[in-house]
C-alpha positions as CSV (number, residue, x, y, z in Angstrom):
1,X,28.4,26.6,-11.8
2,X,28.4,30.1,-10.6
3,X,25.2,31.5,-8.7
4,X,24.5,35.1,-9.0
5,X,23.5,37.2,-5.9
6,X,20.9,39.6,-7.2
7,X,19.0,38.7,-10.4
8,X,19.5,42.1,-12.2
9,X,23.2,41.0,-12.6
10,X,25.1,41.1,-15.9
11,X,22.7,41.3,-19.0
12,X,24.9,38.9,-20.8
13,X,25.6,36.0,-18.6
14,X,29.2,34.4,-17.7
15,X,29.0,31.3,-16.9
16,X,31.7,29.4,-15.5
17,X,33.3,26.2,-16.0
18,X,30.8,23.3,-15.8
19,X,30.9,20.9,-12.7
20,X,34.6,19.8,-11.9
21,X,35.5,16.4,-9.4
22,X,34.9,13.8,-12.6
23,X,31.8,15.6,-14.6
24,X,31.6,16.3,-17.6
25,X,29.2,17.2,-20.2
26,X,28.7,15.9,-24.0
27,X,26.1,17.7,-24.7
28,X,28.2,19.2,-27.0
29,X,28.6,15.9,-28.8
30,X,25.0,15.8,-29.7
31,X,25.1,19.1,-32.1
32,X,25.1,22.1,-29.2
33,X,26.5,23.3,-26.8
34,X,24.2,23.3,-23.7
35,X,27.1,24.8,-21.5
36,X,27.9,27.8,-23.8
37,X,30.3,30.6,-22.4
38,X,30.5,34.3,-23.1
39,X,32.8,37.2,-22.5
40,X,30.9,39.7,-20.0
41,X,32.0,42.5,-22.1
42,X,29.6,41.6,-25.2
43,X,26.9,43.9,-25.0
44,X,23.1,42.9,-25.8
45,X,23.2,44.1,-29.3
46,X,26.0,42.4,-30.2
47,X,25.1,39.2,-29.1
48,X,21.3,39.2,-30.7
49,X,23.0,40.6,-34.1
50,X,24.9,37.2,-34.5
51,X,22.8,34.1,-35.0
52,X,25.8,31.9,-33.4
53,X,25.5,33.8,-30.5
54,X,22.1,34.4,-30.5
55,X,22.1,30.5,-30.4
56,X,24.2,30.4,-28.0
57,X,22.7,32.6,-25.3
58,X,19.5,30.1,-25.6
59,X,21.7,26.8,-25.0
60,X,23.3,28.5,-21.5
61,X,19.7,29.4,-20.5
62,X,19.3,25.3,-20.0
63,X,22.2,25.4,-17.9
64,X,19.8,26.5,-14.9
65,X,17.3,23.8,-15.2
66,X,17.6,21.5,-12.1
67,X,20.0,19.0,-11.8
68,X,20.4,16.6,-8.9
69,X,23.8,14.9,-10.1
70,X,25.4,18.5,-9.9
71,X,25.5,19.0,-6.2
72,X,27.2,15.1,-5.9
73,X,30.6,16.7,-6.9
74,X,30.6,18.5,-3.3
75,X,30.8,15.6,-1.8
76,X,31.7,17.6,2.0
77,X,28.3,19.3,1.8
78,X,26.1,17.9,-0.7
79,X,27.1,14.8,-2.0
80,X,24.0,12.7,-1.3
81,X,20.4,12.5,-2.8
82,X,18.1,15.3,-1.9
83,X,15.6,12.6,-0.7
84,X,18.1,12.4,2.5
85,X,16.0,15.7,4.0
86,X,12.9,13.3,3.6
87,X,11.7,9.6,4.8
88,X,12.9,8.1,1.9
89,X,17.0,8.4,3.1
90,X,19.4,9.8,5.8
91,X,23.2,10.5,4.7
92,X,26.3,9.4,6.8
93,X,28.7,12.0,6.1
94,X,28.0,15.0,9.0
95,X,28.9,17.6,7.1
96,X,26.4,17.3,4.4
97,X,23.6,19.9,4.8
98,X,20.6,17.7,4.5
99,X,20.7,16.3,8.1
100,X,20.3,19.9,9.7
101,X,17.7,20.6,7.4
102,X,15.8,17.6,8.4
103,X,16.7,19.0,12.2
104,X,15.2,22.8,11.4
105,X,18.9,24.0,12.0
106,X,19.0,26.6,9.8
107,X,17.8,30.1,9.5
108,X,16.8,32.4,6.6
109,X,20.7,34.2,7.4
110,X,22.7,31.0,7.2
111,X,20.0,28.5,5.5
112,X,23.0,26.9,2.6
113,X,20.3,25.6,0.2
114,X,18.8,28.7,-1.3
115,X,20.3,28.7,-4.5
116,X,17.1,27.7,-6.3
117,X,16.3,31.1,-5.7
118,X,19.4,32.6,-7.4
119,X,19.3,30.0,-9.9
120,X,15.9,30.3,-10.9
121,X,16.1,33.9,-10.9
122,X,18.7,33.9,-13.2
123,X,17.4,31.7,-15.3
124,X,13.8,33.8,-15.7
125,X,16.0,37.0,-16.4
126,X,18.1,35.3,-19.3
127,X,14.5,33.9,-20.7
128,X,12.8,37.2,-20.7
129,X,16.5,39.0,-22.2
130,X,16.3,36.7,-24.9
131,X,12.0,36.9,-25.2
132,X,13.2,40.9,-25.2
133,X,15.7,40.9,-27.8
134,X,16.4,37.7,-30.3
135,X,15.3,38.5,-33.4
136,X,13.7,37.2,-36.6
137,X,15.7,38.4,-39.0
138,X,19.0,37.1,-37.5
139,X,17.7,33.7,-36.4
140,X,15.2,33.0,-39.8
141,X,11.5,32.0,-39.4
142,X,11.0,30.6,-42.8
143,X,9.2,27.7,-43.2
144,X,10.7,24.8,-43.5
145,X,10.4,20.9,-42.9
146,X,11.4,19.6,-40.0
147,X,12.7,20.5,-36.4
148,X,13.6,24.0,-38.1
149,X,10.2,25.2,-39.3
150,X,10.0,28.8,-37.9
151,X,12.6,28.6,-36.3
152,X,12.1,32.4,-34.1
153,X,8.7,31.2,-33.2
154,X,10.2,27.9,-32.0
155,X,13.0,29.3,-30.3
156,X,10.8,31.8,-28.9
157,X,8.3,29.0,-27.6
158,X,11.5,27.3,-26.2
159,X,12.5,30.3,-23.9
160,X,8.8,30.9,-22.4
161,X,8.9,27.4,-21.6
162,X,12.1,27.7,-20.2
163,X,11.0,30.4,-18.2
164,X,7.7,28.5,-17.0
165,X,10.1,25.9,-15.5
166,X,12.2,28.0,-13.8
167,X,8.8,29.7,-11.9
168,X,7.6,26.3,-11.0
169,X,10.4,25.2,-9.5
170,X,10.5,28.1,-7.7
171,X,6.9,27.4,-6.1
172,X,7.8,24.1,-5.4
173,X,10.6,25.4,-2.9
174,X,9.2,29.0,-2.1
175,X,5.5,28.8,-2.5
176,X,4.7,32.2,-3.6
177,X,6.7,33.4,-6.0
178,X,7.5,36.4,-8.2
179,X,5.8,36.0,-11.5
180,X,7.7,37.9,-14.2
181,X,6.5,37.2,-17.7
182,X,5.2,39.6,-20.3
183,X,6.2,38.7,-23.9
184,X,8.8,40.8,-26.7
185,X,9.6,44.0,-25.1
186,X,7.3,43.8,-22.2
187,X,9.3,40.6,-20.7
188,X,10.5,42.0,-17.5
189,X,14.4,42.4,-17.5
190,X,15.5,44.5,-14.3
191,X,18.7,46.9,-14.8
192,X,21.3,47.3,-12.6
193,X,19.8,50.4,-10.9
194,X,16.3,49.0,-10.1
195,X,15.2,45.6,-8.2
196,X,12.5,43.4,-7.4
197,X,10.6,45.0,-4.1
198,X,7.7,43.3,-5.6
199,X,4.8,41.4,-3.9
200,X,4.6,37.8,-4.7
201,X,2.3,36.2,-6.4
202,X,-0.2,33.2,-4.5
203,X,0.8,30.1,-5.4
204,X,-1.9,29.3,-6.4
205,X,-2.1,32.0,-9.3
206,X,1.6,31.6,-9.4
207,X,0.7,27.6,-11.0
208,X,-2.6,28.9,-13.1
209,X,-0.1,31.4,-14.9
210,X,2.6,28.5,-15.5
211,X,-0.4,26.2,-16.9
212,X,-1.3,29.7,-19.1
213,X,2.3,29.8,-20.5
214,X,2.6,26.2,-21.2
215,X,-0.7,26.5,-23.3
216,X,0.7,28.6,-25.3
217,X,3.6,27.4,-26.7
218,X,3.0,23.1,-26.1
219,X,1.6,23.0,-30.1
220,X,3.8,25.8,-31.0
221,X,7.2,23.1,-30.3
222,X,7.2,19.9,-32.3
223,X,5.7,17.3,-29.5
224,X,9.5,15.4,-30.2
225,X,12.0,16.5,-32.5
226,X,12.1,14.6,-35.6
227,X,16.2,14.5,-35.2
228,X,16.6,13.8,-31.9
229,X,20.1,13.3,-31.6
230,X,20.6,16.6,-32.5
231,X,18.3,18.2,-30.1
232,X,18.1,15.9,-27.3
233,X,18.0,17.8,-23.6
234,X,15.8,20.7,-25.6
235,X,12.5,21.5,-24.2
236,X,9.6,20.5,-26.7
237,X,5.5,19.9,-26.7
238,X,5.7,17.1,-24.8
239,X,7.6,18.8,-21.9
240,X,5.0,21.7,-22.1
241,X,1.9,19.0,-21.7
242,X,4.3,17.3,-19.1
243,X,4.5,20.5,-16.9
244,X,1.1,21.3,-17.1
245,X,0.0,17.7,-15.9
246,X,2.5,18.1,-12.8
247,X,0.9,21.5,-12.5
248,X,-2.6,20.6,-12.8
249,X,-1.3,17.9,-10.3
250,X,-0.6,20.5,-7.6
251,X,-2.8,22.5,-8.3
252,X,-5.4,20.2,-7.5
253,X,-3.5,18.8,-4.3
254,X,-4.1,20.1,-0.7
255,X,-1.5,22.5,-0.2
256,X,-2.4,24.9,-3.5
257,X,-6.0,25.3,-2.6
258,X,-7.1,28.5,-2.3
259,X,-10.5,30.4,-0.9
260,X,-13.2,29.3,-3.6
261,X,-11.6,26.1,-5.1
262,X,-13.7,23.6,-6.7
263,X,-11.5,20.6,-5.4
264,X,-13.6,18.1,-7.7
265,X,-13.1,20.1,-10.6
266,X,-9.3,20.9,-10.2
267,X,-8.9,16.7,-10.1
268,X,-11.1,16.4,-13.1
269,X,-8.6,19.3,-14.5
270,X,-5.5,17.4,-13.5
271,X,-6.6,14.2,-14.9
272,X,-7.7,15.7,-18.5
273,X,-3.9,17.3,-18.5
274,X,-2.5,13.9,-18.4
275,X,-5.0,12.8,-20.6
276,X,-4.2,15.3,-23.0
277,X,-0.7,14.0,-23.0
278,X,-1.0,10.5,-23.7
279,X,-3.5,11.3,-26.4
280,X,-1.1,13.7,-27.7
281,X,2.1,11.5,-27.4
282,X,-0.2,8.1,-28.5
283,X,-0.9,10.1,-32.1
284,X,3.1,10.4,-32.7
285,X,4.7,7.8,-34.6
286,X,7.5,7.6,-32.0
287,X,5.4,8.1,-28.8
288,X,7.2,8.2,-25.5
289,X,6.6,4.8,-23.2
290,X,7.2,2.3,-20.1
291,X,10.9,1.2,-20.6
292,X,9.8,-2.7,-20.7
293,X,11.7,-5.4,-22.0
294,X,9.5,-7.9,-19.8
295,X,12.2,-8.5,-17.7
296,X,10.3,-6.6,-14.2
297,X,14.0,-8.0,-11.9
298,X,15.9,-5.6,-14.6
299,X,14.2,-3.6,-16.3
300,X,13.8,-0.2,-13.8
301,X,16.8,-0.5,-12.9
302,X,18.2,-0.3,-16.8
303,X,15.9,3.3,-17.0
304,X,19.0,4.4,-15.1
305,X,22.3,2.7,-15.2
306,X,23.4,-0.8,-16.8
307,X,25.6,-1.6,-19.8
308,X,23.6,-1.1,-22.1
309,X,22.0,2.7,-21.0
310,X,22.2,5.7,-22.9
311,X,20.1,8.0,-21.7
312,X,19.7,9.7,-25.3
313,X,17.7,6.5,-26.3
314,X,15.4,6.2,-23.4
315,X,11.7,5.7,-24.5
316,X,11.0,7.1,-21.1
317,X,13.2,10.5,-20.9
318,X,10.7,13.5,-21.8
319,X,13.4,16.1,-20.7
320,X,16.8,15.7,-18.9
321,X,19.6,18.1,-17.5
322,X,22.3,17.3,-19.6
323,X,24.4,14.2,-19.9
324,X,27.2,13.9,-17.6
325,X,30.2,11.4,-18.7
326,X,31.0,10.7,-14.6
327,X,31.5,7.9,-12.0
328,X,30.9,10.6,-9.2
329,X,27.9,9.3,-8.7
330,X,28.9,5.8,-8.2
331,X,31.7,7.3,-5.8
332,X,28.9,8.7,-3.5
333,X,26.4,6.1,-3.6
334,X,28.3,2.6,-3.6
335,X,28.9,0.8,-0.4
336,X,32.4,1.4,1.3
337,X,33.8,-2.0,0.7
338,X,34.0,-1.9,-2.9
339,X,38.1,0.0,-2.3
340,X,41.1,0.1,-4.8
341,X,41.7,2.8,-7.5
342,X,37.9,3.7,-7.0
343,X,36.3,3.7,-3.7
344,X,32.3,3.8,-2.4
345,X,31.7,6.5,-0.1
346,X,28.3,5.3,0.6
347,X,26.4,8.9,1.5
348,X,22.9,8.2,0.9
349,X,20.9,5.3,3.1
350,X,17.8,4.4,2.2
351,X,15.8,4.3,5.7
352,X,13.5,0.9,6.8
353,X,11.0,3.3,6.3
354,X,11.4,3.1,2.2
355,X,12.5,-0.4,2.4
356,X,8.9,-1.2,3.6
357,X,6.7,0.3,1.6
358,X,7.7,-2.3,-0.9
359,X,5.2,-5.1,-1.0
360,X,5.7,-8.7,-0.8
361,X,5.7,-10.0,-4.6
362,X,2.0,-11.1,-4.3
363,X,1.0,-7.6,-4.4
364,X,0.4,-7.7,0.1
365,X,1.8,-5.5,2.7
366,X,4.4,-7.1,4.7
367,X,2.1,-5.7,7.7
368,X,-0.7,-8.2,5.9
369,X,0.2,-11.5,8.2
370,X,-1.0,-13.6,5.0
371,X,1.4,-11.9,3.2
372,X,4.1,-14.3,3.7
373,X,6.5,-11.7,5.0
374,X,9.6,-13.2,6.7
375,X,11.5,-10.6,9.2
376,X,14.5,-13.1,9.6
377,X,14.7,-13.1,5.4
378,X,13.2,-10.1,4.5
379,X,14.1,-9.5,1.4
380,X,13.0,-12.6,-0.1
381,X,9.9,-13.0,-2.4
382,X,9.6,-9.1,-2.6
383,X,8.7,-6.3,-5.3
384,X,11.6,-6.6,-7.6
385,X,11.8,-3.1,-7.7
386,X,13.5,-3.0,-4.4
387,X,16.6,-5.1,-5.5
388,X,17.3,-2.6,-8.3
389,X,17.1,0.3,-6.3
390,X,18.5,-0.6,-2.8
391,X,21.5,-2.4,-2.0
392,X,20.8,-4.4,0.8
393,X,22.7,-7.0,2.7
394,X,23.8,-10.1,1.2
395,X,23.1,-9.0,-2.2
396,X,25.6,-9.7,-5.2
397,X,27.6,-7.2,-6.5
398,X,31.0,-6.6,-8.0
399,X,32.6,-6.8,-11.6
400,X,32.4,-10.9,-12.0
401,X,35.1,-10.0,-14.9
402,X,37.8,-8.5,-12.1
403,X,37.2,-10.8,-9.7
404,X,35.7,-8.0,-7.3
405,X,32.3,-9.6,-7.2
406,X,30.7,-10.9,-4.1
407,X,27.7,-10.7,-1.3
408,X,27.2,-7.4,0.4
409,X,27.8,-7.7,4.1
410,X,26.4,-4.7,6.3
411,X,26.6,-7.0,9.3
412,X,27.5,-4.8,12.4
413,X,29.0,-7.5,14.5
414,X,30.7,-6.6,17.7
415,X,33.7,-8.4,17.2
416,X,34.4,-7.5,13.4
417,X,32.2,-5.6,11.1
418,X,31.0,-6.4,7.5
419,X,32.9,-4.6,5.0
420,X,30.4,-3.1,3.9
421,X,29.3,-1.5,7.3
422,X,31.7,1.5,7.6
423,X,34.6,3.3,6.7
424,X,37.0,6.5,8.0
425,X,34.8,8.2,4.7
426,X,31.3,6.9,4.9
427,X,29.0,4.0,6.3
428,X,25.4,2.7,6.6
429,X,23.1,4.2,9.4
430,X,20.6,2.5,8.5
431,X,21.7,-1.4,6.8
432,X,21.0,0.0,3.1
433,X,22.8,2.2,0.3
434,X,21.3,3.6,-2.5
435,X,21.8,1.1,-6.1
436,X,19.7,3.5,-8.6
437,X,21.9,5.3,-10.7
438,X,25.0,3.1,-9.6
439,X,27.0,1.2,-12.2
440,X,28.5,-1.8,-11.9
441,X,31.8,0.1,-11.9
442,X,35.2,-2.0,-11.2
443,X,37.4,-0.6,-8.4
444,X,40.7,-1.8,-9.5
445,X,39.5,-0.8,-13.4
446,X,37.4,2.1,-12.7
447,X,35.9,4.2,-15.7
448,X,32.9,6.5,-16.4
449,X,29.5,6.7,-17.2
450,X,26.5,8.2,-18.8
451,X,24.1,10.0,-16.1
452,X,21.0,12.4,-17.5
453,X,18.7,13.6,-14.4
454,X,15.4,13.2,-15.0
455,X,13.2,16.2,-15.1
456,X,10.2,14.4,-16.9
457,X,9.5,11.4,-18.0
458,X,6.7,9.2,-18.7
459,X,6.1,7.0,-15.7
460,X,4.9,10.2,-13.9
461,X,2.7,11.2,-16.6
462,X,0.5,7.7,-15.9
463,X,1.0,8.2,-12.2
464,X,-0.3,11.9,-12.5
465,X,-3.3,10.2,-14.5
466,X,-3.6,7.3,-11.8
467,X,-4.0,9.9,-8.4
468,X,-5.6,12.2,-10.7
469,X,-8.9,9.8,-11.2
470,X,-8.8,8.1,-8.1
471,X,-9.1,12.0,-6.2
472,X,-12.3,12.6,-8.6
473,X,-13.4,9.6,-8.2
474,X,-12.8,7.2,-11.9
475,X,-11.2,4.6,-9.7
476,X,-11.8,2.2,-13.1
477,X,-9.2,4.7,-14.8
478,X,-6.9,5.4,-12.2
479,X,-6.5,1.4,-12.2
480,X,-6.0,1.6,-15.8
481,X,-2.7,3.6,-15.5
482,X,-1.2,2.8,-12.2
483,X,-1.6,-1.1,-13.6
484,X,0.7,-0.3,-16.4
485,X,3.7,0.8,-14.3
486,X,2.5,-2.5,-12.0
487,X,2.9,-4.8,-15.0
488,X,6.3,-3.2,-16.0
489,X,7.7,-4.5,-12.6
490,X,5.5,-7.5,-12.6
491,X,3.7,-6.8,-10.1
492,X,-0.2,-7.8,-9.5
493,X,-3.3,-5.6,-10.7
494,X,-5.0,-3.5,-8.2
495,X,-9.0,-4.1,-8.0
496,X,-11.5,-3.9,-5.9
497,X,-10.3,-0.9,-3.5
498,X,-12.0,1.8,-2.0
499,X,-10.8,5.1,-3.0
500,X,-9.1,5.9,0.3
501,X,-7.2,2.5,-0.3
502,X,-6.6,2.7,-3.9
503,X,-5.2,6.5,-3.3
504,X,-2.9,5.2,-0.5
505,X,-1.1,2.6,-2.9
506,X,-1.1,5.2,-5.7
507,X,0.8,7.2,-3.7
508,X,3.2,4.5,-3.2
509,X,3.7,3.3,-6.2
510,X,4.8,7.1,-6.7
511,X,7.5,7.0,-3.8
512,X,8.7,3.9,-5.4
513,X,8.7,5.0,-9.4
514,X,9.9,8.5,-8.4
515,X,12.1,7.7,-5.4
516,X,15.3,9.9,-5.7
517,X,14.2,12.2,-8.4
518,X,13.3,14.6,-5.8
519,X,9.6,14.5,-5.7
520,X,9.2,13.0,-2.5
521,X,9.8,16.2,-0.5
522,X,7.5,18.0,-3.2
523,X,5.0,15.2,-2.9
524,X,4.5,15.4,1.1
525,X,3.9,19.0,1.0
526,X,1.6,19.1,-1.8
527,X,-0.2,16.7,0.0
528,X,-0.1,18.3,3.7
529,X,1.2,14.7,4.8
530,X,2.9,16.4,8.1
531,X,-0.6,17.6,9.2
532,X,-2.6,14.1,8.7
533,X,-4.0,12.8,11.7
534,X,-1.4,10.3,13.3
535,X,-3.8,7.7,14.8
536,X,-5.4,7.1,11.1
537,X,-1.9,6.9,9.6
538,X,0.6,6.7,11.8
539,X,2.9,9.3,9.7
540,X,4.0,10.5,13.4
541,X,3.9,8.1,15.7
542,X,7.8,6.5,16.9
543,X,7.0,3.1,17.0
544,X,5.6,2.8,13.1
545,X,8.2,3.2,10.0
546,X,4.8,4.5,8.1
547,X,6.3,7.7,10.5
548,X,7.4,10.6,9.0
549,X,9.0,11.8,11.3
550,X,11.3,8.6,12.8
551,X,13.6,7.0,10.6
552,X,14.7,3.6,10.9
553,X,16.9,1.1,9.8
554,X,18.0,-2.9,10.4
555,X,21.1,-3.9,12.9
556,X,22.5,-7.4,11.3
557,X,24.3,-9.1,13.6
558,X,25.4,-12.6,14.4
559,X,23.9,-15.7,12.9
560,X,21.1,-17.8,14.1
561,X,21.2,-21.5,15.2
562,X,21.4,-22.3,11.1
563,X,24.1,-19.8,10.4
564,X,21.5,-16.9,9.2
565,X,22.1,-13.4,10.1
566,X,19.9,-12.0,12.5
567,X,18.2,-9.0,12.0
568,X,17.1,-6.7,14.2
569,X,14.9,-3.2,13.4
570,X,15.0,-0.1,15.2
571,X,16.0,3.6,15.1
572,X,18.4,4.6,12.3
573,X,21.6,4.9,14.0
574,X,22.6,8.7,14.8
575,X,20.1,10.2,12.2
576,X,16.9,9.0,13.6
577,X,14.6,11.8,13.6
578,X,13.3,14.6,11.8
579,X,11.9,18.0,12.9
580,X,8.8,19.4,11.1
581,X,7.0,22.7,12.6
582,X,4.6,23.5,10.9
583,X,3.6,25.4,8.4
584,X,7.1,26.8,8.5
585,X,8.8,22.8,7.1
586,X,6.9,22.7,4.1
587,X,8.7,25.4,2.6
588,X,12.0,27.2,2.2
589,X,12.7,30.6,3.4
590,X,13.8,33.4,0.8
591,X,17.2,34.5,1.2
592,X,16.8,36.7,4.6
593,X,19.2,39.4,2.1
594,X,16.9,39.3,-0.9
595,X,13.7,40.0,2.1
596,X,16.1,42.9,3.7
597,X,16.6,44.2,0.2
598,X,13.1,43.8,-1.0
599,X,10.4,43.6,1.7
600,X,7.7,43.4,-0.4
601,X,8.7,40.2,-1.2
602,X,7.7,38.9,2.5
603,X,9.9,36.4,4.3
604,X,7.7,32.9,4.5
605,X,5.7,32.0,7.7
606,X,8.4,30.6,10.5
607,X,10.7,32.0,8.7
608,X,11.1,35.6,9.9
């Protein structure tokens, strides 16, 4: 999908084809056209005289809401997870840009990742054209029944929500950001001859105003649309509450406080945004929920991939970037030695470090010694979580139906290694690859399938709730919801726990529920993590995989007097480390053009 340079480019947008290399959308299929084209030479009027293109310009503006399947078709640069610049994962494949991220290797002149900027941008300046200049009397705002009842002031809603999206996520990667709102014809809408030398706003403010937008239009949308296969992948009420929970969320968290904060009051704020959801969403006669079948060994993995997934059905999904008909992502993601017609490249690896912040399945650390915590068959007796989100060694796996399936065998014997271990294209550095979002997709019969990104759903909302109470102190409530998403994945009740222990396993039950939806990088910062005090937590020390800054992985090699493999921890082979100075790691630097162009803007600290 094209980026644009400057954000004052052309009034009416051109966007290009949609992501090649296997992906394609079908949002069409469900009743528009989320990927809509134009001809650059339409002018303004022309376009908001016409209701179909009216329409239309509003479906392309969802084409700039993030999307972490997108950058998997570059599989040289950025086929991986985003979670490989964090603890969670490191990526074999050299050329991808997330390793010398994690290394600090970039500047603000050759940083590769700054098209959130761009993107964002552009998507703001396509809200506030349309906020500028749809009209009433071309799209109708008569009331009606249904998902249609005034319709301008729905569309209308739609777009400043749109817009409040675009501004988050550009805090969440730049910190203080330009805020450009204003409604009808104040909306701001640079022209070709004028740009942004603008200060920024604070953070801070920058996440009050988003929460202000969001109030405004999160009764004006329908809470869900009545015909949602119609109008699934729109934005609605129960995105609007969604974003102001996550917003009252940072907000709240270390790294958004400003001079004067009432810390205790921002928690209580957080936790009556989430609140305010499930009371909202518990009154609807179709409310979102847990996906929960009561089968905990399946059932988070099904959120995301099986045979029986369509992500247009999820109970979970609140709002989702599209729906891509693709088996890119079980190219990049399956282990090397599944080869044929289809072949794994295996660029993501979940580190150690992930691995072990899953507990042992009675609810213990493995660091509790009564835990019961085997190193020599460690992946026995755990959270079942783990198995459906990381494939590990001597797991089965394969099409059973084209006789393809069998163990997985990372072993990195010196004499011959597991097929699984490595390949000319790809490899483990660590003894793990990445399951979630991976079908069980045959090699010799390969064919594609659904994939929606997840933008919100509703397991955050409860884990928003849980960290929410606990940091005001409600630890009775915070129980209440993080035990929910415990009994989906069968896993034992938290009680009894001081607040600085409850808050510690909120948090990772968050890593877990969110891992690979790219929050953990978001979720660090908000929370300082790099500046905690390494002898309480051991987030920096080399010889912990609590560290944030060593990675780790397991060496399987040989087999014991029995016939077991042997496992051996240690450093993550090649990628081991990651760089953090701070405060200049916590955030991305603006395009060192955009600062040239516009100095008012300022370049972020470490950055210059």
């Amino acid at each position: 999908m094209k980026k644009h340079n400057k954000i004052y480019s052309a009034i009416i947008p051109a966007v290009l084809a949609v992501l090649s290399l296997g992906m394609s959308s079908c949002n069409d299929l469900l009743g528009w056209d989320m990927d809509k084209e134009y001809d650059t030479s339409l002018s303004g009027d022309k376009v908001f005289s016409n209701e179909a293109l009216t329409r239309g310009f509003l479906a392309n503006i969802y084409t700039n809401l993030p999307d972490g399947f997108g950058p998997l078709s570059d599989t040289q640069f950025t086929g991986a997870s985003r979670d490989a610049m964090t603890d969670n994962a490191v990526t074999s494949w050299g050329l991808h840009y997330y390793t010398k991220i994690g290394s600090d290797g970039y500047t603000a002149e050759d940083h590769p990742l700054l098209g959130f900027w761009n993107t964002d941008l552009y998507g703001i300046r396509k809200c506030n054209q349309f906020l500028r200049q749809a009209r009433a009397d071309v799209i109708g705002n008569e009331a009606k029944s249904g998902d249609d009842n005034h319709l301008y002031q729905r569309n209308i809603a739609e777009a400043k929500l749109l817009r409040a999206i675009f501004h988050f996520d550009l805090v969440c990667w730049f910190g203080d950001a330009p805020v450009l709102g204003g409604d009808g014809d104040s909306a701001v809408v640079f022209d070709n001859t004028s740009d942004m030398n603008i200060p920024r706003t604070n953070k801070s403010d920058a996440l009050d105003w988003i929460i202000d937008q969001c109030n405004q239009v999160k009764d004006v949308l329908p809470f869900r649309y009545a015909d949602e296969s119609t109008n699934w992948g729109r934005v609605n009420g129960a995105t609007a509450y969604a974003l102001i929970s996550r917003a009252r969320l940072y907000r709240a968290s270390k790294f958004y406080h400003k001079d004067g904060d009432n810390e205790t009051a921002l928690w209580q704020a957080a936790a009556q945004a989430a609140a305010d959801f499930i009371a909202k969403n518990n009154a609807q006669s179709n409310p979102y929920r847990l996906h929960n079948t009561g089968n905990p060994n399946n059932d988070y993995y099904s959120i995301f991939a099986g045979d029986s997934y369509d992500p247009t059905l999820s109970e979970e999904f609140i709002l989702a970037r599209s729906v891509w008909n693709t088996n890119q992502v079980e190219r990049v993601f399956l282990p090397v030695g599944f080869t044929g017609r289809f072949e794994g490249d295996g660029r993501t690896n979940p580190t150690q470090n992930f691995v072990d912040c899953f507990e042992m399945a009675n609810g213990k650390k493995i660091s509790d010694a009564t835990s019961g915590y085997d190193d020599q068959n460690p992946y026995a007796g755990r959270d079942p979580r783990l198995d459906q989100i990381v494939f590990h060694h001597n797991m089965t796996w394969g099409r059973a139906d084209q006789e393809e399936q069998r163990q997985l065998d990372m072993s990195s014997n010196a004499g011959g290694t597991g097929i699984d271990y490595t390949s000319s294209m790809g490899g483990t550095y660590t003894g793990y690859y990445l399951k979630k979002y991976v079908n069980n997709i045959s090699s010799k019969s390969p064919t594609t399938y659904k994939h929606a990104w997840p933008i919100f759903r509703f397991t955050e909302i409860l884990l928003n709730a849980a960290e929410a109470y606990c940091e005001a102190g409600d630890l009775t409530q915070a129980e209440s919801y993080i035990n929910q998403i415990r009994d989906r994945a069968g896993m034992p009740h938290y009680s009894g726990l001081t607040k600085e222990q409850l808050l510690d396993r909120i948090r990772n039950e968050r890593r877990i529920e969110l891992s690979f939806e790219d929050h953990r990088r978001f979720d660090l910062t908000r929370w300082m993590a790099y500046d905690d005090n390494a002898e309480t937590t051991n987030y920096n020390t080399a010889e912990s995989p609590t560290s944030l800054r060593h990675l780790f992985g397991v060496h399987i090699t040989g087999t014991d007097v029995v016939g077991h493999p042997v496992y051996t921890y240690g450093p993550a082979e090649t990628v081991n480390t990651r760089v953090f100075n701070n405060p200049k790691n916590y955030l991305f630097p603006l395009p060192a053009d955009e600062v040239k162009r516009c100095p008012n803007l300022k370049q972020n600290p470490g950055w210059e």
